[in-house]
Backbone as numpy.savetxt, mean C-alpha at the origin, in Angstrom:
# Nx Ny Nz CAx CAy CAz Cx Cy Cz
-12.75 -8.44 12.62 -12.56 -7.00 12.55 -11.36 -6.66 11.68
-10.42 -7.32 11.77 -8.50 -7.03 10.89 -9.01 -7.42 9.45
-10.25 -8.45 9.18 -10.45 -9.21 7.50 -11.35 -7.75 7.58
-12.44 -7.38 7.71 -13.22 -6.48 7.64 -12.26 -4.88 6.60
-11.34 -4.70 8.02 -10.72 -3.86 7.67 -10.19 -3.70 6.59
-9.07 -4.61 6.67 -7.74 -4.93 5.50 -8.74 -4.89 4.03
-9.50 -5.63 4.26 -10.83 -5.77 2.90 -10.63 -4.20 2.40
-11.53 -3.32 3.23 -11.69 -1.64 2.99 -10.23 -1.51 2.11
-9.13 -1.71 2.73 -7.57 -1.26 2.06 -7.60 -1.57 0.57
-7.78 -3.30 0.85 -7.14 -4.23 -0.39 -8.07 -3.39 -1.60
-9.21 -2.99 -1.66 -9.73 -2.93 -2.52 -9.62 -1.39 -3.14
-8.75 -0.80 -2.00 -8.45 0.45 -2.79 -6.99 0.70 -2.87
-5.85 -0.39 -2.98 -4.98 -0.32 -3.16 -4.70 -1.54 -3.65
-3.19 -1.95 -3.97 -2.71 -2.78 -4.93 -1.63 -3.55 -3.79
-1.97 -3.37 -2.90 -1.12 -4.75 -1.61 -2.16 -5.42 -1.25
-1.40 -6.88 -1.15 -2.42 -8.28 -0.90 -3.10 -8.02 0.62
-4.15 -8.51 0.42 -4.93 -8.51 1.89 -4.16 -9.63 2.75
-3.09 -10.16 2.60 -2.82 -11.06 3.89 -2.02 -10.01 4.25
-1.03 -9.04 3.59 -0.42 -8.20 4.62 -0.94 -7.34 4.86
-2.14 -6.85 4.15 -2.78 -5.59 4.95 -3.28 -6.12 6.10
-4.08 -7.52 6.57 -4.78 -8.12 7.50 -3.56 -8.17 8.22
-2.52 -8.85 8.52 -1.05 -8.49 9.64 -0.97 -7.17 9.98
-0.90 -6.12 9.29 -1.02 -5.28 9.71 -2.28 -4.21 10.64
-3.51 -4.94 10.12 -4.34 -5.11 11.10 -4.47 -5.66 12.12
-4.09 -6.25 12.28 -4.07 -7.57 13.28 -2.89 -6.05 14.31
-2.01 -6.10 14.10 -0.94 -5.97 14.73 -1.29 -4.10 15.59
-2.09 -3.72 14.55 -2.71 -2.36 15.23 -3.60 -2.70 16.43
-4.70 -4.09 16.15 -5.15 -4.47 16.98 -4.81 -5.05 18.53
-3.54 -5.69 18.32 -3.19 -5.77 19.36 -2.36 -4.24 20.09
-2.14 -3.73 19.88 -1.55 -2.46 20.11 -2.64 -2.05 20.80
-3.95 -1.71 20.56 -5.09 -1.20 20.64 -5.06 -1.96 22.20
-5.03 -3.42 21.78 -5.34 -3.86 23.17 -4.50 -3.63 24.33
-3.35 -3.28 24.08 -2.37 -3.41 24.79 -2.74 -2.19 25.75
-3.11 -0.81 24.99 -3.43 0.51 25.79 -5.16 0.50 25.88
-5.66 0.03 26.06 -7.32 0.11 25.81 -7.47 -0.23 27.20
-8.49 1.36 27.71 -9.18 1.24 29.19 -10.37 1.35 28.92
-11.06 0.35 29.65 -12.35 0.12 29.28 -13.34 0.98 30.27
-12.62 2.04 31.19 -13.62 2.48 32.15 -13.86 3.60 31.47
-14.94 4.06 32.50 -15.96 4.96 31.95 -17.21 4.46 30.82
-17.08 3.36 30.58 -18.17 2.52 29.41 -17.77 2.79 27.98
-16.29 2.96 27.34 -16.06 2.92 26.11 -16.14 1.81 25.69
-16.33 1.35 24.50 -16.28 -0.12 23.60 -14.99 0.07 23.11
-14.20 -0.96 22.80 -12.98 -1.48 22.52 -13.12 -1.08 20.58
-13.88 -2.02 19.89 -14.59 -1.34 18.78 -13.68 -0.16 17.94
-14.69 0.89 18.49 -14.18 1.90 17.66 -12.45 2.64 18.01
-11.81 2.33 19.41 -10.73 2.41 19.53 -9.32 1.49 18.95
-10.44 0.11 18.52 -9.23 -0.64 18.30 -9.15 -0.07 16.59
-10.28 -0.24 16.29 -10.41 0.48 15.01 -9.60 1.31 14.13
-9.48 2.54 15.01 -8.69 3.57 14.75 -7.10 3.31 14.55
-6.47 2.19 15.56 -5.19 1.89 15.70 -5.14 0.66 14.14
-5.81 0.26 14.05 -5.71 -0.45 12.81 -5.38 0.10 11.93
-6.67 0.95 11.41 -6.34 1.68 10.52 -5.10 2.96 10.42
-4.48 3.29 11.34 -3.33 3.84 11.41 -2.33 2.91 11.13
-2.38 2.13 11.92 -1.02 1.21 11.32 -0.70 0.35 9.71
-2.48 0.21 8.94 -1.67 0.12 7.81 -2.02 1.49 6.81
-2.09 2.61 7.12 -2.02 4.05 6.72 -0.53 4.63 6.99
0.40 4.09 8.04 1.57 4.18 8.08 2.27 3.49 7.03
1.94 2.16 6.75 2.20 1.07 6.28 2.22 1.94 4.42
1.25 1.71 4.05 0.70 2.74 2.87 1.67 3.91 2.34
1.60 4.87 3.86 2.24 6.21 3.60 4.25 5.51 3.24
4.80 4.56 3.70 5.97 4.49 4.13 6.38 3.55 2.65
5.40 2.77 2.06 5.57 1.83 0.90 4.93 2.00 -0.06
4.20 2.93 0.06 3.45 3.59 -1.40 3.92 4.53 -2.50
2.65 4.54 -3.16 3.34 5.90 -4.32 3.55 7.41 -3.97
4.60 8.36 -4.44 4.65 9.82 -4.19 3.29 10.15 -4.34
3.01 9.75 -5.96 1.81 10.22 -6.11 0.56 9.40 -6.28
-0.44 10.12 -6.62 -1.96 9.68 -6.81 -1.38 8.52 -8.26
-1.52 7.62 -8.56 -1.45 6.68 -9.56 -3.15 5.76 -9.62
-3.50 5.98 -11.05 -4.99 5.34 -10.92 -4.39 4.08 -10.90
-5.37 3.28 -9.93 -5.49 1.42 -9.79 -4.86 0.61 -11.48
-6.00 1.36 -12.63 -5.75 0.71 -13.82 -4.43 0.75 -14.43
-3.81 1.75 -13.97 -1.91 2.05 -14.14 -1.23 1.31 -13.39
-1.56 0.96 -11.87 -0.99 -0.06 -10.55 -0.60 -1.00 -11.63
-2.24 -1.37 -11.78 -2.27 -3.32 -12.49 -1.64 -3.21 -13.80
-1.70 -2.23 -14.61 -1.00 -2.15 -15.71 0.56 -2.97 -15.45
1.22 -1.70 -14.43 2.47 -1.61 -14.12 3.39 -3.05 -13.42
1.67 -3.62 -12.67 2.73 -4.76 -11.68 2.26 -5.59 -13.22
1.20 -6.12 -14.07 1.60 -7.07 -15.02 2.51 -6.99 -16.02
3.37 -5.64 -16.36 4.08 -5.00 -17.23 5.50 -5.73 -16.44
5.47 -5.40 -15.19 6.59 -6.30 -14.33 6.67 -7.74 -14.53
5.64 -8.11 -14.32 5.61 -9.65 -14.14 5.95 -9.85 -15.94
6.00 -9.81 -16.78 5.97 -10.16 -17.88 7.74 -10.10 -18.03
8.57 -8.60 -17.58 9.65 -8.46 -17.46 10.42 -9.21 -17.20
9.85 -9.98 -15.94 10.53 -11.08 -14.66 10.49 -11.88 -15.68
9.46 -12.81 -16.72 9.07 -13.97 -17.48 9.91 -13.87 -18.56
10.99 -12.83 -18.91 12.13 -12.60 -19.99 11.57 -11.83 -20.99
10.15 -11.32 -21.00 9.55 -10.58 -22.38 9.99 -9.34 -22.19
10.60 -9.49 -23.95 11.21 -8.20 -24.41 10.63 -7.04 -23.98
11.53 -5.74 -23.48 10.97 -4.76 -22.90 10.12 -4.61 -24.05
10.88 -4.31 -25.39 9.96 -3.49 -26.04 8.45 -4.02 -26.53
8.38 -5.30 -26.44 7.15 -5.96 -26.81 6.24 -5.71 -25.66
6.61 -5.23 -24.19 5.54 -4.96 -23.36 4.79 -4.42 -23.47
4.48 -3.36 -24.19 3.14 -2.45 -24.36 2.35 -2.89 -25.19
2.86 -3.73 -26.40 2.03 -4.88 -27.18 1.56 -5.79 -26.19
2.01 -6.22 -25.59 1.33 -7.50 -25.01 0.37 -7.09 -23.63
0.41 -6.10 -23.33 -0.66 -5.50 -22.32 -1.66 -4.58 -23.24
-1.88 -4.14 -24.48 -2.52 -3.74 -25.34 -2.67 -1.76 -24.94
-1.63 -1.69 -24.93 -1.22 -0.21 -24.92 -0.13 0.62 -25.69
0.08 1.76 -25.87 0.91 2.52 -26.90 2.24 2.17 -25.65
3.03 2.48 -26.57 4.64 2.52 -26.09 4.93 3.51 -24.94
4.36 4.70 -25.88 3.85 5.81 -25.21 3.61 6.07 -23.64
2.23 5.51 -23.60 1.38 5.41 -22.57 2.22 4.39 -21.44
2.84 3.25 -21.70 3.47 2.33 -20.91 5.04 3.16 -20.30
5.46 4.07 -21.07 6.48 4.92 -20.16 6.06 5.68 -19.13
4.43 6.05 -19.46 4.02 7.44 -19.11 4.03 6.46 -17.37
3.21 5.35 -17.62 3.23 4.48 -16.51 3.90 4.34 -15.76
5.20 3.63 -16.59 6.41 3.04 -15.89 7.41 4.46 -14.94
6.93 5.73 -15.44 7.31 6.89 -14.46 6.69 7.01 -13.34
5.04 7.00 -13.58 4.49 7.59 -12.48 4.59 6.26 -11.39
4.75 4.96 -11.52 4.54 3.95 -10.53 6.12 3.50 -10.47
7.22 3.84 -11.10 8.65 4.11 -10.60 8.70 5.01 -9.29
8.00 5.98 -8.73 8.49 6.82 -7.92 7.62 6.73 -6.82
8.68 5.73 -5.70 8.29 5.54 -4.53 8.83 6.76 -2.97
7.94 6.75 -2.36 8.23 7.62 -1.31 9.27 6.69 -0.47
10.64 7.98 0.16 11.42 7.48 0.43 11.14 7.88 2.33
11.05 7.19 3.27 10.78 7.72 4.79 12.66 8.14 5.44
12.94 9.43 5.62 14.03 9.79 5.51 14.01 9.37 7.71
15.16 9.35 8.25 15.44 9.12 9.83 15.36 10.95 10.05
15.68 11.03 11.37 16.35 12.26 11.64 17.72 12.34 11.21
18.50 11.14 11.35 20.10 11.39 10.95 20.43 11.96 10.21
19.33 11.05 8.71 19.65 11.69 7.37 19.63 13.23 6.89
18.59 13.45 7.67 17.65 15.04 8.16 18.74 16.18 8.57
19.63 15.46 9.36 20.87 16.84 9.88 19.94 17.41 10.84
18.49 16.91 11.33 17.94 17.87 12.47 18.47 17.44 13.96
18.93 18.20 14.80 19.66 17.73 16.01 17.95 17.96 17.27
Protein backbone atom coordinates (compact mmCIF):
# COMPACT_ATOMS: atom_id res chain seq x y z
CA UNK A 1 0.00 0.00 0.00
CA UNK A 2 3.13 2.87 1.09
CA UNK A 3 5.05 1.44 -2.71
CA UNK A 4 1.54 1.87 -4.35
CA UNK A 5 1.21 5.19 -2.95
CA UNK A 6 4.67 6.88 -2.87
CA UNK A 7 4.65 5.51 -6.76
CA UNK A 8 1.33 8.05 -7.38
CA UNK A 9 3.89 10.98 -5.68
CA UNK A 10 7.27 9.95 -7.27
CA UNK A 11 5.89 10.26 -10.58
CA UNK A 12 4.48 13.58 -10.17
CA UNK A 13 7.18 15.09 -8.37
CA UNK A 14 10.96 15.20 -8.33
CA UNK A 15 11.66 13.38 -4.63
CA UNK A 16 12.95 9.78 -4.70
CA UNK A 17 10.37 7.16 -3.94
CA UNK A 18 12.37 5.69 -0.98
CA UNK A 19 11.50 8.88 0.92
CA UNK A 20 8.22 9.37 -0.33
CA UNK A 21 7.59 5.42 0.63
CA UNK A 22 8.99 6.42 4.58
CA UNK A 23 6.82 8.78 4.53
CA UNK A 24 4.15 6.54 3.65
CA UNK A 25 4.95 4.05 5.66
CA UNK A 26 5.00 6.43 8.63
CA UNK A 27 1.33 7.92 7.82
CA UNK A 28 0.53 4.34 7.86
CA UNK A 29 1.43 3.58 10.99
CA UNK A 30 -0.20 6.66 12.44
CA UNK A 31 -3.33 5.41 10.69
CA UNK A 32 -2.87 2.36 12.69
CA UNK A 33 -2.20 3.73 15.74
CA UNK A 34 -5.91 5.67 15.74
CA UNK A 35 -7.91 3.19 13.46
CA UNK A 36 -11.30 1.72 15.01
CA UNK A 37 -12.42 -0.91 13.25
CA UNK A 38 -16.07 -0.95 14.69
CA UNK A 39 -18.99 -0.35 13.04
CA UNK A 40 -17.45 -2.44 9.78
CA UNK A 41 -14.97 0.28 8.38
CA UNK A 42 -11.89 -1.14 6.36
CA UNK A 43 -8.57 0.09 7.51
CA UNK A 44 -7.87 0.71 3.55
CA UNK A 45 -9.28 3.75 2.76
CA UNK A 46 -8.50 5.36 6.30
CA UNK A 47 -5.02 4.40 6.33
CA UNK A 48 -4.93 5.81 2.94
CA UNK A 49 -5.89 9.15 3.63
CA UNK A 50 -3.18 9.50 6.55
CA UNK A 51 -0.57 8.57 4.02
CA UNK A 52 -1.31 10.66 1.72
CA UNK A 53 -1.43 13.60 4.13
CA UNK A 54 1.72 12.98 5.54
CA UNK A 55 3.70 13.13 2.38
CA UNK A 56 1.36 16.25 1.14
CA UNK A 57 2.72 17.84 4.37
CA UNK A 58 6.01 16.57 3.43
CA UNK A 59 5.60 18.25 -0.27
CA UNK A 60 3.82 21.40 1.09
CA UNK A 61 6.88 22.01 3.81
CA UNK A 62 9.94 21.04 1.10
CA UNK A 63 8.60 22.02 -2.09
CA UNK A 64 8.33 24.77 -4.59
CA UNK A 65 6.40 28.35 -3.87
CA UNK A 66 5.38 27.78 -7.12
CA UNK A 67 3.89 25.54 -9.90
CA UNK A 68 7.48 24.64 -11.68
CA UNK A 69 6.96 22.19 -14.82
CA UNK A 70 8.78 18.58 -14.06
CA UNK A 71 10.98 19.44 -17.41
CA UNK A 72 12.45 22.68 -15.44
CA UNK A 73 12.73 20.29 -11.92
CA UNK A 74 15.08 17.90 -14.11
CA UNK A 75 16.52 20.69 -15.98
CA UNK A 76 17.43 22.42 -12.66
CA UNK A 77 18.56 19.32 -10.42
CA UNK A 78 21.01 18.23 -13.68
CA UNK A 79 22.08 21.98 -14.05
CA UNK A 80 23.05 21.33 -10.18
CA UNK A 81 24.66 18.23 -10.47
CA UNK A 82 26.94 19.47 -13.24
CA UNK A 83 27.72 22.61 -10.77
CA UNK A 84 28.70 20.11 -7.89
CA UNK A 85 31.10 18.23 -10.92
CA UNK A 86 33.11 21.89 -11.15
CA UNK A 87 31.37 22.85 -14.69
CA UNK A 88 31.67 26.30 -15.44
CA UNK A 89 28.52 28.14 -14.51
CA UNK A 90 28.54 29.69 -17.69
CA UNK A 91 28.93 26.59 -19.87
CA UNK A 92 25.74 25.13 -18.11
CA UNK A 93 23.12 26.03 -20.44
CA UNK A 94 25.43 24.67 -23.26
CA UNK A 95 25.78 21.53 -21.83
CA UNK A 96 22.04 20.88 -20.94
CA UNK A 97 21.17 22.28 -24.55
CA UNK A 98 19.36 25.46 -23.58
CA UNK A 99 19.67 29.41 -24.01
CA UNK A 100 21.45 31.19 -21.14
CA UNK A 101 18.38 32.85 -21.04
CA UNK A 102 16.00 30.18 -20.38
CA UNK A 103 18.50 28.44 -17.68
CA UNK A 104 18.15 31.75 -15.39
CA UNK A 105 14.56 31.85 -16.11
CA UNK A 106 14.88 28.25 -14.38
CA UNK A 107 17.39 28.72 -11.93
CA UNK A 108 14.66 31.54 -10.40
CA UNK A 109 11.64 29.73 -10.52
CA UNK A 110 13.22 26.33 -8.78
CA UNK A 111 15.52 28.77 -6.39
CA UNK A 112 12.37 29.68 -4.45
CA UNK A 113 11.54 27.34 -1.80
CA UNK A 114 8.61 27.63 0.67
CA UNK A 115 9.74 28.66 3.97
CA UNK A 116 7.19 26.84 7.07
CA UNK A 117 7.34 29.91 9.50
CA UNK A 118 6.60 28.57 13.84
CA UNK A 119 4.17 30.72 15.70
CA UNK A 120 7.25 32.43 17.41
CA UNK A 121 8.44 33.74 14.26
CA UNK A 122 4.67 34.81 13.56
CA UNK A 123 4.53 37.29 16.79
CA UNK A 124 0.94 35.45 17.08
CA UNK A 125 0.39 34.96 20.95
Amino acid sequence: MADRIAGNFARRTSHPFDDLRQLAMIGLLKAALRFDGSGGRQFRPYGRTFANGEITRYLRDHGYAIKVPPTWRDLYASGQKLLRQGVDAAAVPGRLGIRAERWREICGACSVRVVALGVEELGID
